[in-house]
C-alpha positions as CSV (number, residue, x, y, z in Angstrom):
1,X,-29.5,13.9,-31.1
2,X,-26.4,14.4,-28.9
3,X,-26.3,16.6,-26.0
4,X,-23.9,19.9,-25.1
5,X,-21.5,18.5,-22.6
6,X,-22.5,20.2,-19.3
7,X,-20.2,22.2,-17.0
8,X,-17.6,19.7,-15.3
9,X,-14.6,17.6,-15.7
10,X,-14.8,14.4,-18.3
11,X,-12.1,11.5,-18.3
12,X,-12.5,8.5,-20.0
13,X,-9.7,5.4,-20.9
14,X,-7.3,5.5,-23.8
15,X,-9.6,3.5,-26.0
16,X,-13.0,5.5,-25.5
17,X,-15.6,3.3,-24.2
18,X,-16.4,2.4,-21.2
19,X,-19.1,1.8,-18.2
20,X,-20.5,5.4,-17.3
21,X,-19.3,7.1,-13.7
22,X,-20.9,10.1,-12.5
23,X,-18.6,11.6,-9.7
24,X,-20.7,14.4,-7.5
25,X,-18.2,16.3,-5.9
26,X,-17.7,17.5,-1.8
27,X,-18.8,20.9,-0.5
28,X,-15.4,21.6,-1.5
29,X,-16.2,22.1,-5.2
30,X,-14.7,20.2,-8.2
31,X,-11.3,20.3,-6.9
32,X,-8.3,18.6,-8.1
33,X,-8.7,15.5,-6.0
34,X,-12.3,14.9,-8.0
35,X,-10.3,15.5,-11.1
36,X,-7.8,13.1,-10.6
37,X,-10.5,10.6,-9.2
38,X,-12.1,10.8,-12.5
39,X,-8.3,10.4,-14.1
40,X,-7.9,7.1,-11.4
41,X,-11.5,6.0,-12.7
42,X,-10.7,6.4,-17.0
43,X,-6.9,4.7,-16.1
44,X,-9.1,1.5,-14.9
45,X,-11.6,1.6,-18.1
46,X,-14.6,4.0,-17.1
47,X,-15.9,7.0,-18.6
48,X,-16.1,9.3,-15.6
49,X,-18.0,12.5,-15.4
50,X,-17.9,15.4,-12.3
51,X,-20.1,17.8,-13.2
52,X,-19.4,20.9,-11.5
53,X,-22.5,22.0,-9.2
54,X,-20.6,25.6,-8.3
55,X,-19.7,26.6,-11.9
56,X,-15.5,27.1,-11.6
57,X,-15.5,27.8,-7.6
58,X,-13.7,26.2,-5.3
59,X,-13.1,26.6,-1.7
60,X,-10.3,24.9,0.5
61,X,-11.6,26.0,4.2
62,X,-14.6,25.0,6.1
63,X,-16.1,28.0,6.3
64,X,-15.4,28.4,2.5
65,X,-17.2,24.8,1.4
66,X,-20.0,26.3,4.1
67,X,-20.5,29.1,2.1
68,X,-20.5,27.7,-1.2
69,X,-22.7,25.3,-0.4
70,X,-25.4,27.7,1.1
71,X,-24.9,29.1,-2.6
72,X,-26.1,26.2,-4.1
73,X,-29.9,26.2,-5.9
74,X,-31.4,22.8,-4.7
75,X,-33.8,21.9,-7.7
76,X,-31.0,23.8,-10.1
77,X,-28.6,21.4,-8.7
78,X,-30.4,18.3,-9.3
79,X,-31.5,19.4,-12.6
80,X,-27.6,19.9,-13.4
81,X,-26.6,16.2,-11.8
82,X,-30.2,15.2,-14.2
83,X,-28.0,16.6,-17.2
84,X,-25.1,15.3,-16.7
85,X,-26.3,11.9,-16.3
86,X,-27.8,12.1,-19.5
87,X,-25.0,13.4,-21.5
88,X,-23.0,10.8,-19.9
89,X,-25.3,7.9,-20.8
90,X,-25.6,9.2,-24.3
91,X,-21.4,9.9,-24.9
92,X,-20.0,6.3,-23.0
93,X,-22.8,4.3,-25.5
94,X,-24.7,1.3,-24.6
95,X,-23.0,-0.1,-21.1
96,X,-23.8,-4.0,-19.5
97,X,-23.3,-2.1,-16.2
98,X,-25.4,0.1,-16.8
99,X,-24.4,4.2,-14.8
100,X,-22.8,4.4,-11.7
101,X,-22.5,7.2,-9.4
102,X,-20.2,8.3,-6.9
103,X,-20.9,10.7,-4.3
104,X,-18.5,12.6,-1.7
105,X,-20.5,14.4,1.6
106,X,-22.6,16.8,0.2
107,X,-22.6,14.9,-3.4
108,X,-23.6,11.8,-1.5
109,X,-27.2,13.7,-0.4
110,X,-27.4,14.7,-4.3
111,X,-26.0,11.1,-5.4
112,X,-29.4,10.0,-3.2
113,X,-31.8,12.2,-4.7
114,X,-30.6,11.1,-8.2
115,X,-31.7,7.9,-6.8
116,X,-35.2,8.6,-6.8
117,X,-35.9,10.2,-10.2
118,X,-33.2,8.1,-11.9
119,X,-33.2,6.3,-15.2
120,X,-33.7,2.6,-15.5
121,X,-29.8,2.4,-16.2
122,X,-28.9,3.3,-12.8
123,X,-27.4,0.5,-11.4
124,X,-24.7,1.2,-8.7
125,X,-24.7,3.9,-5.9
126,X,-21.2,4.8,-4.4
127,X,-21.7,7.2,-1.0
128,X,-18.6,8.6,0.6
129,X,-19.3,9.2,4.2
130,X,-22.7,11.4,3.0
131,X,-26.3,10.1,3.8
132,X,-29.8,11.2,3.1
133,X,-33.5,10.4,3.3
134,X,-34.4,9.5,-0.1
135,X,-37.2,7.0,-1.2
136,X,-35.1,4.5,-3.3
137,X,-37.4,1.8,-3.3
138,X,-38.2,2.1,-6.8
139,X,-34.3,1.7,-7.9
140,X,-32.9,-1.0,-9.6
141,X,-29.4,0.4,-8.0
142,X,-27.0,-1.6,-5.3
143,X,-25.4,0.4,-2.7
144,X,-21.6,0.6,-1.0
145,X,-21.2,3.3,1.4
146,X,-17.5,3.6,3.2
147,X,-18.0,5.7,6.2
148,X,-15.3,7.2,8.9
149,X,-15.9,5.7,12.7
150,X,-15.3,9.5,14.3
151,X,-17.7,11.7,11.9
152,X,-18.9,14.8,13.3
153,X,-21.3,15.2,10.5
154,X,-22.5,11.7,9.9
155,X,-23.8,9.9,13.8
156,X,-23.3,6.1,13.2
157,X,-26.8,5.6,14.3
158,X,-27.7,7.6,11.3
159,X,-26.0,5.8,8.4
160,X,-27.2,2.4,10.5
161,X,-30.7,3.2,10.2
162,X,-30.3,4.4,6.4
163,X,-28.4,0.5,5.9
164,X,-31.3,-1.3,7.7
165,X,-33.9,1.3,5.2
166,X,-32.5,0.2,2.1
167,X,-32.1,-3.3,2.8
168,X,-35.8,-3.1,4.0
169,X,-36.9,-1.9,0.5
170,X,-35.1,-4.8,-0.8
171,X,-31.9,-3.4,-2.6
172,X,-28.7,-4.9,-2.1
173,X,-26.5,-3.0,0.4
174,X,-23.3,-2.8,1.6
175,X,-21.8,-0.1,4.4
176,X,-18.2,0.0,5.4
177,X,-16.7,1.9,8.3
178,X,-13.6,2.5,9.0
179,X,-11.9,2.5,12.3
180,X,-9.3,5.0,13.2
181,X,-11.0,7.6,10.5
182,X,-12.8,11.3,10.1
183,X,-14.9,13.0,7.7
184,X,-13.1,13.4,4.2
185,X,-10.7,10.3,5.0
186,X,-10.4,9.8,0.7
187,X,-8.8,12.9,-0.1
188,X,-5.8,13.5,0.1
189,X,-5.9,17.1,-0.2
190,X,-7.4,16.9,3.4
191,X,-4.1,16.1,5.4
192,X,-5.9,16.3,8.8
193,X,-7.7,13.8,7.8
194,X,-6.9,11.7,4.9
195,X,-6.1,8.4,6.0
196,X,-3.8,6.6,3.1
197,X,-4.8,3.1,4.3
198,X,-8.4,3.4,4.7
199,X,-8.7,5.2,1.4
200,X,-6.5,2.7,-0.3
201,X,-9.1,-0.3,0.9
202,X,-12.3,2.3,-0.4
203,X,-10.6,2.3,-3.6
204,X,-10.6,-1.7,-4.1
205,X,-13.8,-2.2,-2.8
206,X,-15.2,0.5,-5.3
207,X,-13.7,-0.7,-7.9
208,X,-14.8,-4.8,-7.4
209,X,-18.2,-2.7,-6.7
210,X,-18.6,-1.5,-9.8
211,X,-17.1,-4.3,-12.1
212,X,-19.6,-6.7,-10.3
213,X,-21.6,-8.9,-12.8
214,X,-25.2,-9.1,-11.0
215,X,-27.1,-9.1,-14.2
């Protein structure tokens, strides 16, 4: 039986099918950068879902996202990224790649804890300058991270030691950091600190990430 399309913002290519992308969105909220992410995603042949963790909200100030986020129902929030992993399996159809899911601060911790609990299909873990403590050992999921050199809210001792974890569980990892960058560095709706270049090179490697063949 098909399921109800949950809360959020759905994009997929011209033609229909295409490998499954879950896109967890920033404290910010599902904003218009995540929207046109997902647009960037469908234009290059993926079926890209953003789920909306903060049901129509958005903020566009720190102390905004901070307050939103406090708002936010842990286990009712994984239960919603659960959901919408599901519907999205079920609408993009059988995928080689298997589901993919993309992460931004805050959506990298829940992009983690999806990890854990996560169907067999999970095969590739996109984190955007966001970390977390989850057990992943029991994934079959690779991981790319891209990660800003001067981040306030991510210490590079921190995403280090999360690198050295997963490769010590034995799942293919890959972090990038980039010199010259901040926190939020991707979006461009973040002037103080969106950094064209770096974000163009994110992109790329993303994208080779998640056409890889490792089957």
């Amino acid at each position: 039986m098909a399921l109800n399309q949950p809360n959020g913002y759905l994009a997929q290519p011209a033609f229909g099918a295409g490998d499954p992308v879950l896109v967890l969105h920033a404290w910010w909220g599902l904003n218009d950068t995540i929207r046109a992410l997902c647009d960037r995603l469908a234009a290059e042949g993926f079926v890209a879902l953003a789920p909306d963790l903060y049901h129509g909200q958005v903020a566009d100030t720190i102390p905004g996202a901070e307050a939103l986020a406090q708002t936010l129902n842990y286990e009712q929030a994984k239960a919603q990224v659960a959901a919408a992993a599901d519907y999205l399996i079920d609408h993009a159809g059988p995928s080689p790649r298997g589901l993919a899911v993309i992460g931004f601060s805050l959506g990298a911790s829940y992009a983690l804890d999806f990890v854990a609990g996560a169907p067999d299909e999970l095969r590739s873990v996109v984190l955007f300058y966001g970390t977390g403590d989850t057990d992943v050992g029991r994934s079959n999921a690779a991981f790319l991270g891209h990660f800003a050199a001067n981040d306030p809210y991510e210490s590079p001792e921190y995403v280090d030691g999360m690198e050295k974890y997963i490769q010590s569980v034995g799942r293919p990892v890959t972090f990038h950091t980039y010199p010259g960058t901040g926190h939020w560095f991707f979006e461009p709706d973040r002037p103080d600190a969106y950094n064209p270049a770096a974000a163009e090179l994110a992109w790329e490697r993303t994208l080779a990430f998640l056409r890889r063949d490792d089957r």
